[in-house]
C-alpha positions in Angstrom: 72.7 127.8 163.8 74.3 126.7 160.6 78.2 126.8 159.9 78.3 130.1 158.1 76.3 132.1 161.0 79.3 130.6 163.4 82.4 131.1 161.1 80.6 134.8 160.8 80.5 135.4 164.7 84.2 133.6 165.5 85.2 135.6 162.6 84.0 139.1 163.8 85.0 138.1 167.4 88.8 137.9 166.5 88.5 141.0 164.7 87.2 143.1 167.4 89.4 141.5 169.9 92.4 142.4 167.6 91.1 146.1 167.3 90.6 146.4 171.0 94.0 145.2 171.2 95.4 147.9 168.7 93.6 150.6 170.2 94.6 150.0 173.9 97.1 147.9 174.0 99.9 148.8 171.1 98.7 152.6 171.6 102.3 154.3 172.5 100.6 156.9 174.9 99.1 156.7 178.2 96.8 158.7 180.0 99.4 160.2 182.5 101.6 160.7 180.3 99.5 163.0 178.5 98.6 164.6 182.1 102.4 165.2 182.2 103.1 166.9 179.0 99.6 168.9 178.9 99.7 167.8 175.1 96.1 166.5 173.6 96.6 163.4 171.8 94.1 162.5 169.4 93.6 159.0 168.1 92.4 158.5 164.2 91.4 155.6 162.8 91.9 154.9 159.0 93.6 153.0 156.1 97.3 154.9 157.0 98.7 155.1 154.1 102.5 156.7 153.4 100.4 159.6 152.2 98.4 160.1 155.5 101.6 159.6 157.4 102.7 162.5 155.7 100.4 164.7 156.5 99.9 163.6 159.8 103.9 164.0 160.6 103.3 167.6 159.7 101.0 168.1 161.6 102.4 167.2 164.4 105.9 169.1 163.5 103.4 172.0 163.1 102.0 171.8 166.8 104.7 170.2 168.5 104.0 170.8 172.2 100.2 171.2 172.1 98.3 168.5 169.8 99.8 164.9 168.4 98.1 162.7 166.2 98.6 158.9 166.8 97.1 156.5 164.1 95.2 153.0 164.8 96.1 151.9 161.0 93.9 149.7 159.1 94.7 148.8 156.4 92.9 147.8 153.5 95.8 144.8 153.0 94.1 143.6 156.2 90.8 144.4 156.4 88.0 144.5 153.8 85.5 147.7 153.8 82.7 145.2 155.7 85.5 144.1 158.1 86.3 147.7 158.9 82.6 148.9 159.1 81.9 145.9 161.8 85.0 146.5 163.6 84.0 150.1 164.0 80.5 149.9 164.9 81.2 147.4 167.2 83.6 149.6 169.1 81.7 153.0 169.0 79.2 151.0 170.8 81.2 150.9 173.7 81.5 154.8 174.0 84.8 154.7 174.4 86.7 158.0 174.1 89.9 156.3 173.0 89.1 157.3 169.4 88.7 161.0 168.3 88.3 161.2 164.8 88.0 157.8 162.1 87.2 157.6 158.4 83.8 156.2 156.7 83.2 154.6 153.6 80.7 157.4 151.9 77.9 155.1 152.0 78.2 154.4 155.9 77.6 157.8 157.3 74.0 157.4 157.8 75.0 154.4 160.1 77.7 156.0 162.0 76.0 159.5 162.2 75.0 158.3 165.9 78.2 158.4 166.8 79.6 161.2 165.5 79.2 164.6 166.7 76.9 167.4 164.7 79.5 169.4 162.9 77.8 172.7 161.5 78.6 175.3 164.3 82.4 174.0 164.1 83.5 174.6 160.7 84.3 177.6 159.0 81.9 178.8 155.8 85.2 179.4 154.5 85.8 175.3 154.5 82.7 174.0 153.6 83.2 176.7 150.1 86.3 175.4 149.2 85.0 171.6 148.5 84.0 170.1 145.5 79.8 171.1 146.2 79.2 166.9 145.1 81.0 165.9 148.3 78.9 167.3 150.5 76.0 164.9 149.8 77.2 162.5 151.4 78.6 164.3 155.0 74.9 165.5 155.4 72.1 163.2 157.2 68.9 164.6 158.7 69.8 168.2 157.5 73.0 168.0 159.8 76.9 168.0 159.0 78.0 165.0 160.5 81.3 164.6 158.5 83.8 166.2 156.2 84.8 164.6 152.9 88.7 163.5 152.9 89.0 162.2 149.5 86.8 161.8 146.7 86.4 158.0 144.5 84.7 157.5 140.9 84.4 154.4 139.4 86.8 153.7 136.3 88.2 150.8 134.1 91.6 150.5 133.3 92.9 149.2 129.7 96.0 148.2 128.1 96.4 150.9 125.9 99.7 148.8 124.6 97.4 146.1 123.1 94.8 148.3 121.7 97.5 150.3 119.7 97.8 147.0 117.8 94.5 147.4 115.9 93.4 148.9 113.2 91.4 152.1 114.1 93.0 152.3 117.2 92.2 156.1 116.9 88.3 155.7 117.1 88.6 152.7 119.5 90.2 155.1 122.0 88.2 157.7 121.7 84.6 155.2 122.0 86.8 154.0 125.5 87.1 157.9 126.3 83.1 158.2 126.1 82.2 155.5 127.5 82.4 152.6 125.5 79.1 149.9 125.3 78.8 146.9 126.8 77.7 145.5 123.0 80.6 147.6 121.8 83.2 146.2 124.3 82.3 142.7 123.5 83.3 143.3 120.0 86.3 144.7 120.8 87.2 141.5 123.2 86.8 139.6 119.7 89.6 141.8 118.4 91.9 141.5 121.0 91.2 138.0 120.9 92.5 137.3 117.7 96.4 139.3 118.9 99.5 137.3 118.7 99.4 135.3 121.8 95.7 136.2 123.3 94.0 133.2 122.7 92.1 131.9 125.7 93.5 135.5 127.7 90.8 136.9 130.3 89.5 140.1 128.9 87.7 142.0 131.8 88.3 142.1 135.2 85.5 143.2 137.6 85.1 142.7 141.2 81.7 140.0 142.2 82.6 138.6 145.7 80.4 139.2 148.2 81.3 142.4 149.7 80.6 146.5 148.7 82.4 146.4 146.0 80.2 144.0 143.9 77.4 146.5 144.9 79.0 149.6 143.0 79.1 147.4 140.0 75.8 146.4 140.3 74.2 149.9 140.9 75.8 151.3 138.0 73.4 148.8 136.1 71.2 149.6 138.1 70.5 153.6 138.2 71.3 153.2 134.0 67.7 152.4 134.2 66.4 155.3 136.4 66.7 159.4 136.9 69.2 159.9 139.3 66.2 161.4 141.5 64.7 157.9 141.4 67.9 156.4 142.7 68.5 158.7 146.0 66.5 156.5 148.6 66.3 152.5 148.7 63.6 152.0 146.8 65.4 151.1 143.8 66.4 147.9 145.6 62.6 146.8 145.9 62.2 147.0 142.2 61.8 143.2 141.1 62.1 143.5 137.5 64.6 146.2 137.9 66.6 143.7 140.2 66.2 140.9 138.2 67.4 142.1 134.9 70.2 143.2 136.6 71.7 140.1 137.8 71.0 139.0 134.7 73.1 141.4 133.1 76.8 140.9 135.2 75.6 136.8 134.8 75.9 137.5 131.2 79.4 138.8 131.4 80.4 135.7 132.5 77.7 133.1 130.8 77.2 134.9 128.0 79.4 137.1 126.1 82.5 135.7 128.0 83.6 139.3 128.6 84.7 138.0 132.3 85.8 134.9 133.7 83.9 132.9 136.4 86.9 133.8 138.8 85.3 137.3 139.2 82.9 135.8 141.9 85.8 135.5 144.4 87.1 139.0 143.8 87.7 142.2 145.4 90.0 144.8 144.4 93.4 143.9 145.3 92.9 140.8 144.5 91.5 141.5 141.2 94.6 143.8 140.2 96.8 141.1 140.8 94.8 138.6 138.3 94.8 141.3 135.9 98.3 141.5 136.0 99.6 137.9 136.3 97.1 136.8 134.1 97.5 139.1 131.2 93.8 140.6 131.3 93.0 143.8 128.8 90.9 145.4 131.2 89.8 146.1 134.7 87.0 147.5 136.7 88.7 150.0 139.7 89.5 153.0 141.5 91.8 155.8 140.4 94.1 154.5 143.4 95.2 151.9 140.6 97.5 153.9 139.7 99.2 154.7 143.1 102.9 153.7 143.9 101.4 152.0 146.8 99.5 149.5 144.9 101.8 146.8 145.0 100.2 144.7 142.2 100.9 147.0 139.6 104.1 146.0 137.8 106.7 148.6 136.6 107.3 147.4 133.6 103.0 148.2 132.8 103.9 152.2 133.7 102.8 154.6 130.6 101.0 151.6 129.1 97.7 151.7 131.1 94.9 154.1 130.7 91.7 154.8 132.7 88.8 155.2 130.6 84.9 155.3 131.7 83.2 151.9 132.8 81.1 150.9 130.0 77.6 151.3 129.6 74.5 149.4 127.8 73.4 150.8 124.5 70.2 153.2 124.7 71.2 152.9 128.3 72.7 156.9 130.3 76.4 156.3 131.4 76.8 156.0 135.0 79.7 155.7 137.0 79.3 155.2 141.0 80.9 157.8 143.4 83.1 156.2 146.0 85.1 157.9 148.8 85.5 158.4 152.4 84.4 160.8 155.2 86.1 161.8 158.2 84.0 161.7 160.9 84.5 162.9 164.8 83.6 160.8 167.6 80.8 162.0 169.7 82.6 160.7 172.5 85.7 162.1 172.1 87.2 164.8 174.9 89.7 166.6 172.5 86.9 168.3 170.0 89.1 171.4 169.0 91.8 169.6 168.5 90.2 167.3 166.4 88.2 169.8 164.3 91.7 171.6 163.8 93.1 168.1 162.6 90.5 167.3 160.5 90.4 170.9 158.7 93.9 170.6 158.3 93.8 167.3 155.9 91.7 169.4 153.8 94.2 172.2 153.1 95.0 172.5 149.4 98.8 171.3 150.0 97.4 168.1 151.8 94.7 167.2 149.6 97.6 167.6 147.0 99.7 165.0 148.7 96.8 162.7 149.1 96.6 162.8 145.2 100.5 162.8 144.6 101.9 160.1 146.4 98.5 157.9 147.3 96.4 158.8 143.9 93.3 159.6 146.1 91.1 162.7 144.2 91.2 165.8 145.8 88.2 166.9 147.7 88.4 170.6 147.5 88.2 172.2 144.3 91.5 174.3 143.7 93.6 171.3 142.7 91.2 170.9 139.6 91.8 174.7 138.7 95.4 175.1 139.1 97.4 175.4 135.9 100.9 173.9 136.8 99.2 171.2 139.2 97.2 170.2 136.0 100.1 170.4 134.0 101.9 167.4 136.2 99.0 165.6 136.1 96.4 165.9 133.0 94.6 163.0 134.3 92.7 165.7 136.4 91.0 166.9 133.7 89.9 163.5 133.3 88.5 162.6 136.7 86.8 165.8 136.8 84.9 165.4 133.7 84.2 162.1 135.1 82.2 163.6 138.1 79.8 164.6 135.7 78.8 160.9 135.6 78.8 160.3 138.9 76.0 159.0 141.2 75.7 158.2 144.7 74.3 155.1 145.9 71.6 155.7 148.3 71.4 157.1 151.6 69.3 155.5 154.2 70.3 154.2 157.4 69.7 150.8 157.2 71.9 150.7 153.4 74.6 148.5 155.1 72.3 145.8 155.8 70.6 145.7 152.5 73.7 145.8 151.1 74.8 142.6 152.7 72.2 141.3 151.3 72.3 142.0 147.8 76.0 141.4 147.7 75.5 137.9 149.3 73.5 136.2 146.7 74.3 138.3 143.7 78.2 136.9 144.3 76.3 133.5 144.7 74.1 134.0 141.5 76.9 134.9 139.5 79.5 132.5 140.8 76.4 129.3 140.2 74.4 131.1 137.3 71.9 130.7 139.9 68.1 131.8 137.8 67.7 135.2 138.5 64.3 135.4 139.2 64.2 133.3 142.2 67.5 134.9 143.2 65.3 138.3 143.3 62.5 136.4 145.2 65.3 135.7 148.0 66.7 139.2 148.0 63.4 140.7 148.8 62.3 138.4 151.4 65.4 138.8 153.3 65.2 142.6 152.3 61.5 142.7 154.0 62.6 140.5 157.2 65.4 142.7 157.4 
């Protein structure tokens, strides 16, 4: 067993053991004392943000007496999307009934659809009609609900809209960012910036390569460019050699070739790729609307006003595409407090909550009314944006075994780009360890 297979298993060993000890042991309520009140206390597990908290302290004002929410918070800060995938799986294994409801990355509900309970005869038409109708791909498997979108997530890069108003043209520029600007394009423009008062030897473009989900949303975008977005609905696309190939070849030129983005990109995930684009004076970087959030702690004051989200790029001759992200609430299969959880888990989609999930943690709404109400649009024009952005959006595929595969891919793509490993023998690898998979 080599060294990384044994840092791997230590690794996930502490993290489950410091789960277990979250769940059971920090947990504030016991089992009697729940017996003695005769209130249901449901258990949800998520990133908590001071958004969630929100929501979840009126909830619990609102049914005071009859249902409480108690969080197992884990945050993002703390654990990585793969960390909180393994720690979950790991734990639903047990069939525990400690947790009622928990939250998915999009792209895991295939995997965690075992553990989750069927949804359809429990939620209202009335529900399921006032989400965004694109969020519901991803709470189906096997022609069954098995979850309930909590936020939506699209793909986007953020600019210094400060530097570019020191070009000339700065008009057109804007507007080419607005469309989707092209890779060729944006490689231009880096030569412009370039040449600023004080930009020489400044990154340019920050986007995320370590080896984790993140890197794969990058990657897919290049990806599906290439194919229908029927074409790109099941894993197949990752069997494609010369698809895969050229590819890899395309993010190692970012780096290699037209110096768009440093080598550092191979160690990166988000957070840690906000605060390089800070510190380190970048144009641009590759992210999620929650950017912008108060809660994002990299994000300097001072840079308020002066950053602006605009479409990743695209290759020329090539369809723009910008990946979906997001997460699904899902409800245990094993939980004994079903109505209460169903109640729950309707309630965080009510228009004034999905509100306050875009508000004060910048996560999209995933009902539609927010995207339709004047005055909401008003405070925040940036809607108009995102939702003209959906028209972009593609999912990554759903099969059960995508986790894996992504693993995978993420594993020596991050290697390729970090060595500028040949990227046909870096294919070769990915599909032998794809078909032994």
């Amino acid at each position: 067993m080599n060294l990384e297979k044994i840092f791997y298993i230590v690794a996930s060993t502490v993290l489950v053991t410091l789960f277990v000890l979250i769940v059971f042991i920090f947990s504030p309520v016991s089992y009697d004392d729940q017996q003695i009140t005769k209130e249901k206390v449901i258990y949800y597990a998520d990133n908590i943000s001071p958004a969630h908290q929100r929501i979840i302290q009126k909830f619990n004002e609102e049914h005071k007496g009859r249902i409480r929410v108690e969080t197992i918070n884990l945050p993002f800060e703390k654990f990585s999307t793969n960390e909180r995938k393994e720690l979950l799986a790991r734990y639903l294994r047990s069939k525990s009934s400690r947790i009622d409801i928990f939250s998915v990355d999009i792209i895991w509900v295939p995997r965690f659809s075992r553990w989750a309970l069927p949804l359809d005869k429990m939620i209202d038409t009335s529900i399921i009609n006032s989400l965004l109708p694109f969020t519901l791909e991803t709470c189906r498997y096997n022609d069954s609900l098995v979850a309930l979108p909590l936020y939506s997530d699209i793909a986007v890069m953020f600019y210094r809209d400060d530097l570019l108003r020191q070009l000339p043209g700065y008009e057109q520029i804007r507007q080419e960012l607005a469309k989707s600007i092209t890779w060729e394009r944006f490689e231009v423009l880096k030569g412009k910036i370039d040449k600023l008062p004080g930009r020489a030897n400044k990154p340019f473009y920050y986007f995320q390569a370590d080896a984790y989900e993140g890197l794969i949303c990058s990657f897919f975008e290049v990806l599906a460019a290439d194919r229908s977005q029927s074409r790109t609905r099941d894993g197949k696309i990752f069997s494609d050699a010369d698809l895969l190939k050229n590819s890899i070849s395309f993010l190692q030129n970012l780096v290699y070739g037209s110096g768009i983005s440093p080598k550092e990109v191979s160690r990166l995930k988000e957070n840690e790729s906000y605060e390089k684009f800070f510190t380190n004076d970048a144009f641009a970087v590759r992210g999620w609307p929650g950017f912008m959030s108060k809660t994002n702690l990299a994000f300097k004051k001072e840079f308020r006003g002066k950053i602006l989200p605009a479409p990743v790029p695209h290759r020329k001759g090539k369809q723009p595409v910008s990946v979906f992200g997001g997460w699904n609430l899902m409800v245990s299969r094993f939980s004994n407090n079903v109505p209460e959880v169903v109640k729950f888990m309707t309630y965080m989609l009510k228009k004034e909550n999905q509100k306050i999930l875009f508000e004060e943690g910048y996560l999209l709404p995933a009902v539609k009314s927010p995207y339709m109400e004047a005055a909401f649009i008003k405070r925040y024009p940036e809607l108009v944006f995102y939702k003209k952005l959906f028209e972009k959006g593609r999912y990554r595929p759903m099969f059960e075994s995508y986790t894996g595969v992504s693993d995978i891919l993420s594993s020596n793509i991050s290697k390729a780009i970090e060595n500028n490993s040949d990227a046909e023998t870096v294919t070769r690898n990915i599909l032998k360890q794809i078909e032994l998979h």
